[in-house]
MARBA-3410 file (N, C-alpha, C, O; in Angstrom, 1 decimal):
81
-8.6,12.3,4.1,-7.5,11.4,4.1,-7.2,11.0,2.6,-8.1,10.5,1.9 ~ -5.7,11.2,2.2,-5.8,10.1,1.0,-5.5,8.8,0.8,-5.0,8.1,1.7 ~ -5.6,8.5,0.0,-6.0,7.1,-0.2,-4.6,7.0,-1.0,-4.2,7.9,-1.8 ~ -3.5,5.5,-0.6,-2.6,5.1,-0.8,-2.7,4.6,-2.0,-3.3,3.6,-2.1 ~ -2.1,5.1,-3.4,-2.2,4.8,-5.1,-1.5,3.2,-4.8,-0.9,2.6,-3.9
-1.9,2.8,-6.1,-1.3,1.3,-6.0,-0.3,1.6,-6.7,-0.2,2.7,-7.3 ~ 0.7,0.6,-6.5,2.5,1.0,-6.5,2.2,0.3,-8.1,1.2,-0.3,-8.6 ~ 3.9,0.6,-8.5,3.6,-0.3,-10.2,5.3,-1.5,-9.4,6.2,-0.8,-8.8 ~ 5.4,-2.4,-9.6,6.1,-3.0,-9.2,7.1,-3.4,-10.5,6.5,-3.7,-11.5 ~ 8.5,-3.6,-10.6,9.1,-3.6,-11.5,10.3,-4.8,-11.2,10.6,-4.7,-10.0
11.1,-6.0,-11.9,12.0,-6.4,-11.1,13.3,-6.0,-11.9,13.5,-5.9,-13.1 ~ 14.2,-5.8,-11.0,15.1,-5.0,-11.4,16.4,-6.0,-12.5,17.0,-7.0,-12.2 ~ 16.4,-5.3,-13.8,17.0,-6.7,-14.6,18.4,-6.3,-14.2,18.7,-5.2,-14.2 ~ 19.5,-7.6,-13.8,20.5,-7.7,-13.5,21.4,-9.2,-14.6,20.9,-10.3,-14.7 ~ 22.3,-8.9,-15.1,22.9,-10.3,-15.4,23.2,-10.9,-14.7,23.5,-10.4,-13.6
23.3,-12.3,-14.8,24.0,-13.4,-13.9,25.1,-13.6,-13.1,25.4,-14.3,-12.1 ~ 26.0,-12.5,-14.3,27.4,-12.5,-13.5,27.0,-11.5,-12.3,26.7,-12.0,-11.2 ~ 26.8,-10.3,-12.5,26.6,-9.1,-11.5,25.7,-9.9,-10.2,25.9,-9.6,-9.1 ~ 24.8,-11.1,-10.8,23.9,-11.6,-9.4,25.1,-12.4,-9.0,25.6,-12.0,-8.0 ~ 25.6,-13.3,-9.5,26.7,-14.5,-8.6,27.7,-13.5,-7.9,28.4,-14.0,-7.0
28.0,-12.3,-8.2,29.1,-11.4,-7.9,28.7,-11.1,-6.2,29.3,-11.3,-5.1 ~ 27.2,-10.5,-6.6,26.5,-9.8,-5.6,26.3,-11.2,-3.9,26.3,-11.1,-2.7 ~ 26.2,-12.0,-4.7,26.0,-13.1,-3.7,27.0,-13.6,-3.3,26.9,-14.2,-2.2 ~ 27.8,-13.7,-3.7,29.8,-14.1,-3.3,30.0,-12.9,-2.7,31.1,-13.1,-2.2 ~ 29.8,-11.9,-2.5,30.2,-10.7,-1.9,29.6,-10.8,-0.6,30.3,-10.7,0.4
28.4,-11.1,-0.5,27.7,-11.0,0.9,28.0,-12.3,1.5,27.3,-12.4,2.5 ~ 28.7,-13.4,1.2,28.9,-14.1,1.7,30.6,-14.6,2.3,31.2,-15.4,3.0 ~ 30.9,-13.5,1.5,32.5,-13.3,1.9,32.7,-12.6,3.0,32.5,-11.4,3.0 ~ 33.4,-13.3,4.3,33.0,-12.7,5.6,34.1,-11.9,5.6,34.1,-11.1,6.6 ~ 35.5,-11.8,4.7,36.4,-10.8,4.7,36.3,-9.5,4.3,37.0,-8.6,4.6
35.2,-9.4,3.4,34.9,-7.7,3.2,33.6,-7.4,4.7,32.8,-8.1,5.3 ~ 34.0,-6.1,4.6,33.2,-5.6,6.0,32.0,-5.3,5.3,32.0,-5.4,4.1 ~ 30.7,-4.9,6.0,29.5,-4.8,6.2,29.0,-3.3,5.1,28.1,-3.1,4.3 ~ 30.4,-2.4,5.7,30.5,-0.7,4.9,30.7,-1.4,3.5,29.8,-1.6,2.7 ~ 31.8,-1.7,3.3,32.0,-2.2,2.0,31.3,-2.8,1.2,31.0,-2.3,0.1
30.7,-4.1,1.8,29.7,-4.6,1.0,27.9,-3.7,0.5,27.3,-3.9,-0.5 ~ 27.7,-2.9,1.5,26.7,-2.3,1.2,27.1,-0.9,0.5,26.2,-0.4,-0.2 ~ 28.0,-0.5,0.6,28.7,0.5,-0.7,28.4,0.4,-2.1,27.9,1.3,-2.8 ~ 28.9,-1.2,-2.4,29.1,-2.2,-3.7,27.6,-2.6,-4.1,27.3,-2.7,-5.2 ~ 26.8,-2.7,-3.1,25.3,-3.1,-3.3,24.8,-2.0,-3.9,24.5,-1.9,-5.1
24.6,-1.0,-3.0,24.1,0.2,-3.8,24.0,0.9,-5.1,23.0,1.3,-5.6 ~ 25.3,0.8,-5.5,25.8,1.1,-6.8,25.1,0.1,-8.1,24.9,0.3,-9.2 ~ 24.8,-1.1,-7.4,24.8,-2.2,-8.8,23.1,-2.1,-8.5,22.6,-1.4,-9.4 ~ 22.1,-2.5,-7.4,21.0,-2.9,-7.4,19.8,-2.0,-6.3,18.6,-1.8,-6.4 ~ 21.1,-1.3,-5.2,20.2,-0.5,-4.5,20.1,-1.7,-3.4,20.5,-2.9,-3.6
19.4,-1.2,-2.2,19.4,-2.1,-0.8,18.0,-2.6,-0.6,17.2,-1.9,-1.1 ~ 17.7,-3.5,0.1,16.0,-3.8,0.3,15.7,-2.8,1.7,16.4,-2.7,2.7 ~ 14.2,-2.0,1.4,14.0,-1.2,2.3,13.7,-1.8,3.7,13.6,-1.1,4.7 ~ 13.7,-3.1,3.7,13.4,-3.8,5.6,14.6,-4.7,6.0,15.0,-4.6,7.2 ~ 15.0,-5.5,4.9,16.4,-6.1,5.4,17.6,-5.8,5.4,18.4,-6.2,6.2
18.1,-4.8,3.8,19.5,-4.4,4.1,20.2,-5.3,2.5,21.1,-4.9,1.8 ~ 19.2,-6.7,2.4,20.0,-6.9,1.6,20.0,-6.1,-0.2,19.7,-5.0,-0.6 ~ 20.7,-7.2,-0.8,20.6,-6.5,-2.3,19.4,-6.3,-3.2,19.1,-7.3,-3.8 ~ 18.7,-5.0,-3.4,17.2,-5.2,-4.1,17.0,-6.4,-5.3,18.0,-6.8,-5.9 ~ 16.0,-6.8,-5.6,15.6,-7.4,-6.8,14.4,-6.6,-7.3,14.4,-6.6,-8.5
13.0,-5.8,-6.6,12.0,-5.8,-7.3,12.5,-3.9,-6.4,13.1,-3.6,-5.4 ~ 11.8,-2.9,-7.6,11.6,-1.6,-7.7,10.0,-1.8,-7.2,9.4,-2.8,-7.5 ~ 9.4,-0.9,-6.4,7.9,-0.3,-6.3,8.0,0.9,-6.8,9.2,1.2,-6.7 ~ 7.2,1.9,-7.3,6.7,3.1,-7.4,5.6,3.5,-7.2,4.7,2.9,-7.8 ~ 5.3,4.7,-6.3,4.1,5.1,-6.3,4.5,6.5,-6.8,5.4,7.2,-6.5
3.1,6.7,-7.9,2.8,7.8,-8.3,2.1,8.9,-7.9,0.9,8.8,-8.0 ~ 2.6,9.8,-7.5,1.5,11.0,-6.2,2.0,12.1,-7.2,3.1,12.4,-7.4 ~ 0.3,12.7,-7.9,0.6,14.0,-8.8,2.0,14.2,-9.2,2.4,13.3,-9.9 ~ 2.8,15.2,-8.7,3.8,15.5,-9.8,5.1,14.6,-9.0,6.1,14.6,-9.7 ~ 5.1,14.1,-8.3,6.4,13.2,-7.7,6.2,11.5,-7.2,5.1,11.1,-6.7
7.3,10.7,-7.4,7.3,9.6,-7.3,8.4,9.1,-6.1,9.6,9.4,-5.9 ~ 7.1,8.2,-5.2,8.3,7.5,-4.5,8.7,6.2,-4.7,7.8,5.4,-5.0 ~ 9.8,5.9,-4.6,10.7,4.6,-5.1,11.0,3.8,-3.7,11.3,4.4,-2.7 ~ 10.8,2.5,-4.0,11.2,2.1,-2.8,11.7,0.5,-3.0,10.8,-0.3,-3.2 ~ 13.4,-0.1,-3.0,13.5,-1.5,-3.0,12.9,-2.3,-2.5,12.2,-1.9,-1.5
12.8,-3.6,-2.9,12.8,-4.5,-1.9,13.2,-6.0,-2.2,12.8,-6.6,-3.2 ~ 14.0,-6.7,-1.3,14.3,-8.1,-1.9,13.1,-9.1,-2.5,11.9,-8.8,-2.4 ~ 13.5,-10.3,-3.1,12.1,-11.5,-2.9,11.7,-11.7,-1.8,10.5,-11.7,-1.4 ~ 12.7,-11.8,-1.1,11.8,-12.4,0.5,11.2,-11.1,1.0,10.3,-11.3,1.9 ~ 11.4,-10.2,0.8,11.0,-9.5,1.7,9.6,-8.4,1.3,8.7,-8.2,2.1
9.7,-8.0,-0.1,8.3,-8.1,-1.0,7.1,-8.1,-0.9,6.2,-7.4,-1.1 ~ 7.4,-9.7,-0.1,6.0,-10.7,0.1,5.7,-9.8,1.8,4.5,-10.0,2.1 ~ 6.1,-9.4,2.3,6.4,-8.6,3.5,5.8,-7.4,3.4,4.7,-7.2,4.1 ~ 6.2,-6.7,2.7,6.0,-5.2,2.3,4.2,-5.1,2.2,3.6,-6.0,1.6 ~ 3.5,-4.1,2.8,2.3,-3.7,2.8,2.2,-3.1,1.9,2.2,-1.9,2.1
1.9,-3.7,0.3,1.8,-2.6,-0.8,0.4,-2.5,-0.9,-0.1,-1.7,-1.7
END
């Protein structure tokens, strides 16, 4: 069996406008669900358990390939790294 490498955890730098953007977006119940997670993607990427907008990158390093995986603050603390 192998043994799970420890991830390198990164948080993802965003400016303040792009964060207040990101958060007035998801809280604007006039754009749809498609829409808003379209717009997420593009700027930060999605959290891999809730959906919302990433803040922190993981990577695990396995010989020649890397897996990447978001995740919000709240949800982080969640994640079995």
């Amino acid at each position: 069996m192998i043994d799970k490498p420890k991830p390198i955890i990164e948080r993802i730098q965003i400016d303040k406008d792009k964060l207040q953007f990101l958060k007035d977006l998801i809280a604007n119940p006039k754009i749809s669900p498609f829409d808003k997670n379209k717009i997420i993607k593009k700027i930060t990427g999605l959290c891999a358990i809730c959906g919302s907008y990433a803040t922190q990158i993981v990577t695990y390093k396995l010989d020649d390939i890397s897996l990447i995986e978001r995740y919000c603050d709240t949800c982080i603390s969640k994640a079995k790294l």
